[in-house]
C-alpha positions as CSV (number, residue, x, y, z in Angstrom):
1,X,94.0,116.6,126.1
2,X,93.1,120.0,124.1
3,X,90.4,120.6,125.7
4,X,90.8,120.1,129.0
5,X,94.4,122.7,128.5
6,X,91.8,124.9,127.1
7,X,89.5,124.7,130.0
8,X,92.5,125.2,132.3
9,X,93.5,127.9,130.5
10,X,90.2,129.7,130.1
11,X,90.0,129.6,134.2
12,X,93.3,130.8,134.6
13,X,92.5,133.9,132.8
14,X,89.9,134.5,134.7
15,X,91.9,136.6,137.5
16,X,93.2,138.5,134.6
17,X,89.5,139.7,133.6
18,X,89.2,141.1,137.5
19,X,92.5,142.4,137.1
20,X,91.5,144.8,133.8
21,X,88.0,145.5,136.0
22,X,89.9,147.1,138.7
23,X,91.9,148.8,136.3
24,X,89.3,150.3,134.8
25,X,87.2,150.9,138.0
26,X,90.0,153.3,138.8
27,X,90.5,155.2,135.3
28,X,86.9,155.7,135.6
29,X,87.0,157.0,138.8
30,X,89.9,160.0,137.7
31,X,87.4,160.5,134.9
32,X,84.0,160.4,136.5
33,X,83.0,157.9,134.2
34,X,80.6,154.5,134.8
35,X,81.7,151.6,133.4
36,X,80.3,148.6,133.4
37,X,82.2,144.9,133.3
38,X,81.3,141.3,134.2
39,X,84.1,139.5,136.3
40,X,82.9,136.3,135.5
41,X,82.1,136.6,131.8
42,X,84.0,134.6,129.0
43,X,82.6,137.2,126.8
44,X,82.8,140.7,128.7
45,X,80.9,144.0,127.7
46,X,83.2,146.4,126.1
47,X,84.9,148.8,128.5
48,X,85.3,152.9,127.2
49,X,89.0,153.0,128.7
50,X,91.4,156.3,129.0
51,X,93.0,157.1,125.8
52,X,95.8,154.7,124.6
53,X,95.2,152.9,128.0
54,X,92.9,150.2,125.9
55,X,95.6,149.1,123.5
56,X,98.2,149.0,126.4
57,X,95.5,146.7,128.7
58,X,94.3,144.5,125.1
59,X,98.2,143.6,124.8
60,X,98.7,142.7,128.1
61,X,95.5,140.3,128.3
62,X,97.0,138.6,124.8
63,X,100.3,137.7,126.1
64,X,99.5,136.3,129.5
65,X,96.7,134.6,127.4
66,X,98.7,133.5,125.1
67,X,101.7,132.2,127.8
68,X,99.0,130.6,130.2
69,X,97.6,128.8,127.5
70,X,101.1,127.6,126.4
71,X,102.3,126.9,129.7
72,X,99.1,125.0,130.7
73,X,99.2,122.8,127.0
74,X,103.0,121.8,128.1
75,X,102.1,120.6,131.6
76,X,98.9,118.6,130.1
77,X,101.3,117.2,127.3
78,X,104.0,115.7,128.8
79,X,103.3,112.1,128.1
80,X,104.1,112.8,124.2
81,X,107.4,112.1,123.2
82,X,109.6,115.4,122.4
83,X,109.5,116.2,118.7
84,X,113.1,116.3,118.4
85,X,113.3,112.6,118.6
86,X,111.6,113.2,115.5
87,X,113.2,116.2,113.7
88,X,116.9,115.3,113.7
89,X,118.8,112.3,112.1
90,X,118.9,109.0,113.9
91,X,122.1,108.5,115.8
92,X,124.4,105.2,115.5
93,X,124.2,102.9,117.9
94,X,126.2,99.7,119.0
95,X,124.5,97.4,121.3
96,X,126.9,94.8,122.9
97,X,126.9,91.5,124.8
98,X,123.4,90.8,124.1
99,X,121.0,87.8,123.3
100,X,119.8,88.2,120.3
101,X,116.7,86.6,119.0
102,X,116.4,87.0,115.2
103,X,113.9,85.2,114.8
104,X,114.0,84.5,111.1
105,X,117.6,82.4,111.7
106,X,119.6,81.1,114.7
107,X,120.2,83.2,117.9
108,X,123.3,84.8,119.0
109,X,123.9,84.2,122.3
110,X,127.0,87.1,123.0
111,X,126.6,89.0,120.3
112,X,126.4,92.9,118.8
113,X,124.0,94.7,117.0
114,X,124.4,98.0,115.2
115,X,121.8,100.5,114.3
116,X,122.4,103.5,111.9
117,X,120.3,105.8,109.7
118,X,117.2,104.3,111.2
119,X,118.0,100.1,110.2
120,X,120.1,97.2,111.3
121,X,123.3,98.0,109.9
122,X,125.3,94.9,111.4
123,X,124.3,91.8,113.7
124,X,126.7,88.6,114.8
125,X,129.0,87.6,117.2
126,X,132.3,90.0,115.9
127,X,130.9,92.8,114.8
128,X,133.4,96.1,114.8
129,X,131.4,99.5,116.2
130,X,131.7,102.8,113.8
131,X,133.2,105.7,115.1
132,X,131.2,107.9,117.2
133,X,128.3,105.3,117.6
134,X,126.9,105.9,121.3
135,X,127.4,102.4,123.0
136,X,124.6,100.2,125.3
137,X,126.1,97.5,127.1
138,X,122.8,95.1,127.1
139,X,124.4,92.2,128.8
140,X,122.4,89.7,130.2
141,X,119.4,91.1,128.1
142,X,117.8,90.0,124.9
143,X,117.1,91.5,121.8
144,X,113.9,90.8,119.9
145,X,112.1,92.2,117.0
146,X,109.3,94.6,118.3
147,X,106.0,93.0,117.9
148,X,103.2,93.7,115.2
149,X,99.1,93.5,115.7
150,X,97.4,93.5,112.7
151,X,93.9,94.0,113.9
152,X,93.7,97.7,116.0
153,X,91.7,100.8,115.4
154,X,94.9,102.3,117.4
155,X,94.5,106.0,116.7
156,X,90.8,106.3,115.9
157,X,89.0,105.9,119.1
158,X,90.1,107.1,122.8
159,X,87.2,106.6,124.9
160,X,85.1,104.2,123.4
161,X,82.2,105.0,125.8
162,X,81.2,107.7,127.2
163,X,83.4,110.4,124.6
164,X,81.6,110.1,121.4
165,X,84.2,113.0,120.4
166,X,87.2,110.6,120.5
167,X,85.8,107.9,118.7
168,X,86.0,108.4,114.6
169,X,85.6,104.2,113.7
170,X,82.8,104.5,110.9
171,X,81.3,106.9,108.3
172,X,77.7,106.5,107.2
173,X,76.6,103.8,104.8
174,X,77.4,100.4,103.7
175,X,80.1,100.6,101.4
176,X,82.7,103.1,102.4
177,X,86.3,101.8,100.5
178,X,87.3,105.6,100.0
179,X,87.8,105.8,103.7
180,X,91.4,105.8,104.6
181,X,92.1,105.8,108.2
182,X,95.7,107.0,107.9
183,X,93.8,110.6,108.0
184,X,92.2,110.4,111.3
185,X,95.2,108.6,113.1
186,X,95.2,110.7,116.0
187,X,99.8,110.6,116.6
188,X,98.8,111.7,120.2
189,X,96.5,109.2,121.6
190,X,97.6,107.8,125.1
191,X,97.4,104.5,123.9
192,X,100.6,104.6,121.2
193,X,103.2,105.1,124.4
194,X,101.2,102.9,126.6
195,X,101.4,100.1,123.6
196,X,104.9,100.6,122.5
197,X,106.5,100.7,126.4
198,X,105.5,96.9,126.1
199,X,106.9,96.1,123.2
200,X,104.5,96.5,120.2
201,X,106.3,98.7,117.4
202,X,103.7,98.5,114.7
203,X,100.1,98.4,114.2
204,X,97.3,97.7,111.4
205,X,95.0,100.3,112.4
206,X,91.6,100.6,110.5
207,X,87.9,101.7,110.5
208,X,85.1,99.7,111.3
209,X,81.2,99.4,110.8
210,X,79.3,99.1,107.3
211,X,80.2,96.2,105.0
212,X,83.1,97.8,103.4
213,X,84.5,99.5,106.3
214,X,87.6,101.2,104.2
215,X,91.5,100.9,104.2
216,X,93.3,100.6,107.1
217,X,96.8,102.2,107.5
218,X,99.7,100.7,108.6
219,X,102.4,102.4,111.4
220,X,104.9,102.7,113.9
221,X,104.1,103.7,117.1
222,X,106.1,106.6,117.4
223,X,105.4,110.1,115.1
224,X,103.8,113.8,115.7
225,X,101.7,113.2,112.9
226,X,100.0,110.7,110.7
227,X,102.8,111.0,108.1
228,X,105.2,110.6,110.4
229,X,103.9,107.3,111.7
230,X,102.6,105.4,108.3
231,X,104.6,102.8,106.8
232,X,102.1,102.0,104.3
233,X,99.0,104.4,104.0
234,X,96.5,102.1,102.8
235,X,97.6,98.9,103.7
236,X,94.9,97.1,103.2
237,X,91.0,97.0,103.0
238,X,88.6,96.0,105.8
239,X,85.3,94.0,105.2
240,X,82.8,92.9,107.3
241,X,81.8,90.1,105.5
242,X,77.9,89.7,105.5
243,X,76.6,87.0,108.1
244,X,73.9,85.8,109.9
245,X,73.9,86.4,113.5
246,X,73.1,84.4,117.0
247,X,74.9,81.6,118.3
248,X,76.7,81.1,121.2
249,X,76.1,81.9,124.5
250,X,74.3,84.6,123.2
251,X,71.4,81.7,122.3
252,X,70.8,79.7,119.6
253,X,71.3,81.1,115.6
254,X,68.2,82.1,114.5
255,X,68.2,81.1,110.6
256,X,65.0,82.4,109.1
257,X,64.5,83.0,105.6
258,X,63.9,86.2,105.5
259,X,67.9,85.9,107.4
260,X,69.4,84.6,105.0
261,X,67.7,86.5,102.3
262,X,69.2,89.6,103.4
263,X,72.8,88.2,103.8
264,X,72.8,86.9,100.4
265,X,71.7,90.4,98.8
266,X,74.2,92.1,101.0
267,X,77.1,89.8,100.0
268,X,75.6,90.5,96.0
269,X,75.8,94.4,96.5
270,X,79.3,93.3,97.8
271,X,80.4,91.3,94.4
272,X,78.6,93.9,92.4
273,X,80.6,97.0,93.6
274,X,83.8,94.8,93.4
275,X,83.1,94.0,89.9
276,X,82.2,97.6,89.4
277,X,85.9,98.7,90.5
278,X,87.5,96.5,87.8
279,X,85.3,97.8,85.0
280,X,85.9,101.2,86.0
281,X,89.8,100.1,86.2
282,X,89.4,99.1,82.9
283,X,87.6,102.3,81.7
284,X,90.3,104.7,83.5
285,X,93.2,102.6,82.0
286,X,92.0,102.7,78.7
287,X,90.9,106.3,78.7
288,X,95.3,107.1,79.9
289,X,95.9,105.2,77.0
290,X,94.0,106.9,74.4
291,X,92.6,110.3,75.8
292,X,91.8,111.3,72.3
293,X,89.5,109.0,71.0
294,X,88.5,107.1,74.3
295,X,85.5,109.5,76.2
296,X,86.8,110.4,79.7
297,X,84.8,107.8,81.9
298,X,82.9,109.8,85.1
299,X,84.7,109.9,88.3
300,X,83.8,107.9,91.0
301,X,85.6,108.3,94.6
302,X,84.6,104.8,95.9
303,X,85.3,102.4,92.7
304,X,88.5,104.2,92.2
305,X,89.9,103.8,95.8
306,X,88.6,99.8,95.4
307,X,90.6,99.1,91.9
308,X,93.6,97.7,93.8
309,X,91.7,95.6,95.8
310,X,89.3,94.1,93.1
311,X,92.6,93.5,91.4
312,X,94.5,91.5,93.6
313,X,97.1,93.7,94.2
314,X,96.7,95.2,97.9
315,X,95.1,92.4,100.6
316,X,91.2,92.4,101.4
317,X,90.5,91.6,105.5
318,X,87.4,89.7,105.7
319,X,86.3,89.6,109.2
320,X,84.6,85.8,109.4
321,X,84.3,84.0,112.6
322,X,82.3,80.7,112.1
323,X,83.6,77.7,109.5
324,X,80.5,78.4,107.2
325,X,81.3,82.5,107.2
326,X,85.0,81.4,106.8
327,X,84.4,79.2,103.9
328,X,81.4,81.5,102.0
329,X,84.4,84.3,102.2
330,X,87.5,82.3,101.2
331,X,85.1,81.4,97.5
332,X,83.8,85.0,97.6
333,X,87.4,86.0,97.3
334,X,88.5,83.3,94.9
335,X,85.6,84.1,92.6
336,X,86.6,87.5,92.4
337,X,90.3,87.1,92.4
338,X,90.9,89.1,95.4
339,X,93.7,88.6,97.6
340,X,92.2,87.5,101.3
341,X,93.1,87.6,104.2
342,X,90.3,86.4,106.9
343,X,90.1,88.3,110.4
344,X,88.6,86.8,113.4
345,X,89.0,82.8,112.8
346,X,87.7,81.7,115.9
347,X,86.6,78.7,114.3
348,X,89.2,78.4,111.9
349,X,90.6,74.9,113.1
350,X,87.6,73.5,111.8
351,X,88.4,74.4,108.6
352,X,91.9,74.1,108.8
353,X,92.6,72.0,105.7
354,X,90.5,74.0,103.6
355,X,92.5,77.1,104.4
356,X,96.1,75.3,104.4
357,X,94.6,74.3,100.7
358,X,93.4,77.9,99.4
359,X,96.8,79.3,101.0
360,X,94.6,81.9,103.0
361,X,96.2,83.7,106.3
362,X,94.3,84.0,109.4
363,X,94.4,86.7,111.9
364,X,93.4,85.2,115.1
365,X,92.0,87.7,117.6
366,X,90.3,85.3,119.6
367,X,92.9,83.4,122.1
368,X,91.7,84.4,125.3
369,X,87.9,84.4,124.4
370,X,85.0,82.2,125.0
371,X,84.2,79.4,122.8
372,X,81.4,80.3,120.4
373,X,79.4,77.2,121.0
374,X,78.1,76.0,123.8
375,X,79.1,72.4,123.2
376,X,82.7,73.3,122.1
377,X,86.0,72.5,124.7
378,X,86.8,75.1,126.7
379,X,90.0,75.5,125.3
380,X,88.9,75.4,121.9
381,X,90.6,79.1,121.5
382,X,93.5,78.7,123.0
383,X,94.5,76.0,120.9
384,X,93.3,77.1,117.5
385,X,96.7,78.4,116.6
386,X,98.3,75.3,117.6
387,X,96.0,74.2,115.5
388,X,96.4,76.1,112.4
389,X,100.1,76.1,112.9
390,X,100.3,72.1,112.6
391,X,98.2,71.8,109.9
392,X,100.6,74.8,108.1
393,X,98.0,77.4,107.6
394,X,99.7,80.6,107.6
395,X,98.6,82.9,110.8
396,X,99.3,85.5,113.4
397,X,98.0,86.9,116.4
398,X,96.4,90.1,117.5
399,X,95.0,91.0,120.8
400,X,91.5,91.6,119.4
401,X,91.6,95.4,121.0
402,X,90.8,98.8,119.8
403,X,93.5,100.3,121.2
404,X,94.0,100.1,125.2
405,X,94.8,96.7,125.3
406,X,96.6,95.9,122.2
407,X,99.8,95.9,125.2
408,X,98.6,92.5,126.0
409,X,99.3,91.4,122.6
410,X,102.3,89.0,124.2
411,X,100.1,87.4,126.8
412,X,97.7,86.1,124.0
413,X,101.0,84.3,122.4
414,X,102.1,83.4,126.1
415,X,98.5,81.7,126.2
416,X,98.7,80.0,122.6
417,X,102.1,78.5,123.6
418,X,101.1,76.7,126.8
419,X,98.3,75.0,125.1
420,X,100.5,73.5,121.8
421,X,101.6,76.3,119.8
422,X,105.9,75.4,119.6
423,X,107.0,78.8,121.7
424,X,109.2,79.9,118.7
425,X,106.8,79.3,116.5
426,X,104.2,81.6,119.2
427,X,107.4,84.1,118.7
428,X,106.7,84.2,115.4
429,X,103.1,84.9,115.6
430,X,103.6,88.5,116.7
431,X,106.9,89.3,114.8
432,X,107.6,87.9,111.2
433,X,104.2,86.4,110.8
434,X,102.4,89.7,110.7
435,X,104.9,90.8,108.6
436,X,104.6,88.6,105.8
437,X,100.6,88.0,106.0
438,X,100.7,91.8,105.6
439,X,103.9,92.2,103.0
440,X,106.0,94.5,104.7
441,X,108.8,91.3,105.8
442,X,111.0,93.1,103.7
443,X,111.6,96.0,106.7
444,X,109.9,94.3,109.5
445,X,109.2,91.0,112.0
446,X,112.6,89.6,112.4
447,X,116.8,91.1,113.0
448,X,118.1,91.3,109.7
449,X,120.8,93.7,108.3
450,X,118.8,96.2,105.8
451,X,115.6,96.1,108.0
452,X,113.9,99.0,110.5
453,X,115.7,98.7,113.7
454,X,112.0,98.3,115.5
455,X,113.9,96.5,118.3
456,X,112.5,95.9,122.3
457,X,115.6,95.0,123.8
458,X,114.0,92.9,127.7
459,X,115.6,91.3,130.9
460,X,113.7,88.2,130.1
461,X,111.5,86.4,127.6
462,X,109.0,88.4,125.8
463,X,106.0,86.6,126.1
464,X,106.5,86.5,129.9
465,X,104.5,88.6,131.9
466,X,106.9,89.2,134.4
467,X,109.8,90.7,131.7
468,X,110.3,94.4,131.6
469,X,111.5,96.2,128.3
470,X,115.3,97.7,129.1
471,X,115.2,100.0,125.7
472,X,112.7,100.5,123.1
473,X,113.7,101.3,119.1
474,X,111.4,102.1,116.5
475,X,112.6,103.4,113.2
476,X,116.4,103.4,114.9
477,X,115.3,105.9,117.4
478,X,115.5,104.7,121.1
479,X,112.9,106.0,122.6
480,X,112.0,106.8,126.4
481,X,110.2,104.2,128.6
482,X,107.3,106.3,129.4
483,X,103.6,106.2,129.0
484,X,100.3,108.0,130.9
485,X,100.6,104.3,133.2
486,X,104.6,105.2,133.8
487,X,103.5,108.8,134.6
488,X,100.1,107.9,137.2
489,X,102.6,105.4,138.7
490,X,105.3,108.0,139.6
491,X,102.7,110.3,140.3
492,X,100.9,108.2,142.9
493,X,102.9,106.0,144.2
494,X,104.3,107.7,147.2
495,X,101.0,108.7,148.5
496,X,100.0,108.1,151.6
């Protein structure tokens, strides 16, 4: 969006360059002078002007710069919420005569909900309002939790073809844990407001490429900057855990030895520079301990940004799609005492039992794809959840997007439900599921006084396609209904 306001602005000015020629023109003229200027040029020659006539014509061209520039950056900027939903303190609100779905307990079917200083303050049936608080009479709507996708690079790509300069998914190299994606989060992208307007409040956004791709950040879709939007900077670290490729409808897996040589040296330069990270853990923490006598171990950006992970303290996202991937990562992890979290899982109901036993989540970002094998149901996807969910393997459910279509996010539970997933348990899948697998069910997933009032407020069910969101909260802020889709739409749709 910068640079096309920059183009605009740069051809706007261009009248303003004539108008300094003519100027000129004519003080040359009086003066009997030749002077020489290009209309057209972004870079014109200098012009000898009358005395104290240059610094008068040099202010004038910086101002209207200066306001065509501004002016031109407003009207190419108007899809981004105003920042003072952003810079002044939440207001109180009391929302009455609504559904509301908690999710974590039983629903209220008349009840009231009140939001202040940015979390649920109250929720039930008899709820008094505080003074002042600005009223929404939501009857016959519902009330749910704002939905979570764990599994976006929302932020770090714009234009995945075409616009290499929007894209910033990978860095060079294999092993890249020092990357943190909560730094290249662009606040501005079109698809935040085009993802939140249908009802996803939070995202896992992270990096890609490599075998350690790095950590990925953790937000609310709604902020002017990075800062503004993180929850929890480095949420978690993303791993592409090494495989062998083919399959499918893509052809048969070609297993070769020289194939399976190279995944098993990848997946040892994997254990080795997770083993490296605890001994260097170990080095750092002893040299804190005694600085005196203990020599100052070398720093080392990439081991020092993996201690947490090799540790067990912050989750490691393996992506792993096949039961023999799935398994070789779950027993990676457990020999390393990692905490795992596997990403992908189309074939996770195969291994069902063996997850439910090792206590391992799954992300599934898979529902409405094909099946892997050519042999397997053609349903298989849809009812892995269903699948995972009966046999109690904790899981949730992403819409497998970069970023423009993490908004279907709800039709992907909509699809697991009608092929065996319970619906409230499909509710779950995009609420206080994500929360826990990812820790943060403390302030998000479910209506609960003390948590984030991240709150989508509809006229029908949300996993329907045909429900619209009423009102939209994240971080107690109601926020307007309006995206770059909203904006075409009103633009467009009177046109003959």
């Amino acid at each position: 969006m910068k640079k096309f306001a920059c183009v605009g602005s740069i051809a706007d000015s261009l009248s303003l360059w004539e108008r300094v020629r003519v100027r000129a023109e004519g003080s040359a003229r009086n003066k009997k002078k030749n002077i020489f200027l290009s209309s057209r040029s972004f870079a014109p020659h200098p012009v000898p002007l009358p005395k104290g006539e240059g610094v008068r014509t040099l202010n004038l061209i910086i101002v209207v710069l200066l306001l065509t520039f501004s002016s031109t950056a407003v009207a190419q900027d108007t899809d981004r919420t105003d920042a003072q939903l952003a810079n002044t303190p939440a207001p109180t609100y009391v929302i009455r005569n609504a559904r509301i779905v908690t999710v974590s307990g039983a629903e209220i079917e008349n009840g009231t909900l009140v939001i202040s200083g940015g979390k649920i303050t109250a929720v039930g049936a008899n709820v008094s309002a505080p003074a002042g608080a600005q009223e929404i009479d939501a009857r016959g709507l519902t009330i749910y939790p704002g939905m979570i996708d764990l599994a976006t690079n929302m932020g770090l790509v714009e234009v995945p073809a075409g616009a290499p300069g929007t894209v910033d998914l990978q860095e060079l190299g294999d092993m890249n844990p020092n990357i943190s994606a909560v730094w290249a989060l662009n606040a501005h992208s079109v698809h935040v407001a085009v993802t939140r307007v249908a009802g996803v409040t939070n995202v896992l956004s992270g990096p890609s490429g490599g075998i350690i791709s790095g950590q990925a950040a953790f937000v609310n879709l709604f902020g002017s900057s990075p800062r503004e939007m993180s929850l929890v900077p480095e949420a978690a670290l993303i791993v592409q855990f090494p495989r062998i490729g083919g399959g499918g409808f893509g052809g048969p897996p070609t297993i070769t030895q020289e194939a399976l040589t190279q995944r098993d040296r990848r997946i040892e330069e994997l254990r080795k520079i997770f083993r490296d990270a605890e001994s260097y853990g170990r080095a750092q923490d002893a040299y804190r301990k005694d600085s005196k006598s203990v020599p100052r171990p070398d720093s080392d950006p990439k081991l020092a940004a993996l201690v947490p992970y090799a540790r067990g303290e912050r989750p490691v996202i393996f992506r792993a799609e096949r039961d023999r991937e799935i398994r070789a990562a779950v027993r990676f992890a457990e020999e390393l005492k990692l905490k795992p979290i596997i990403l992908g899982g189309s074939e996770a109901w195969k291994v069902a039992s063996f997850l439910k036993e090792k206590n391992v989540p799954v992300i599934l970002d898979s529902v409405l794809n094909l099946p892997l094998r050519d042999d397997d149901a053609y349903d298989s996807m849809y009812e892995n959840a269903g699948k995972l969910q009966a046999a109690g393997v904790r899981f949730c459910l992403s819409a497998g997007d970069s970023g423009a279509h993490v908004r279907d996010l709800p039709f992907q539970a909509g699809m697991a439900a009608a092929f065996g997933l319970p619906k409230a348990e499909a509710l779950k899948s995009v609420t206080l599921y994500p929360a826990q697998i990812l820790g943060v069910a403390d302030r998000l997933g479910s209506i609960e006084v003390g948590k984030l009032a991240n709150l989508v407020i509809t006229d029908g069910d949300l996993l329907e396609a045909r429900t619209n969101i009423r009102y939209l909260f994240i971080a107690g802020r109601q926020l307007p209904l309006v995206s770059r889709h909203t904006m075409l739409n009103d633009q467009f749709k009177d046109r003959k």
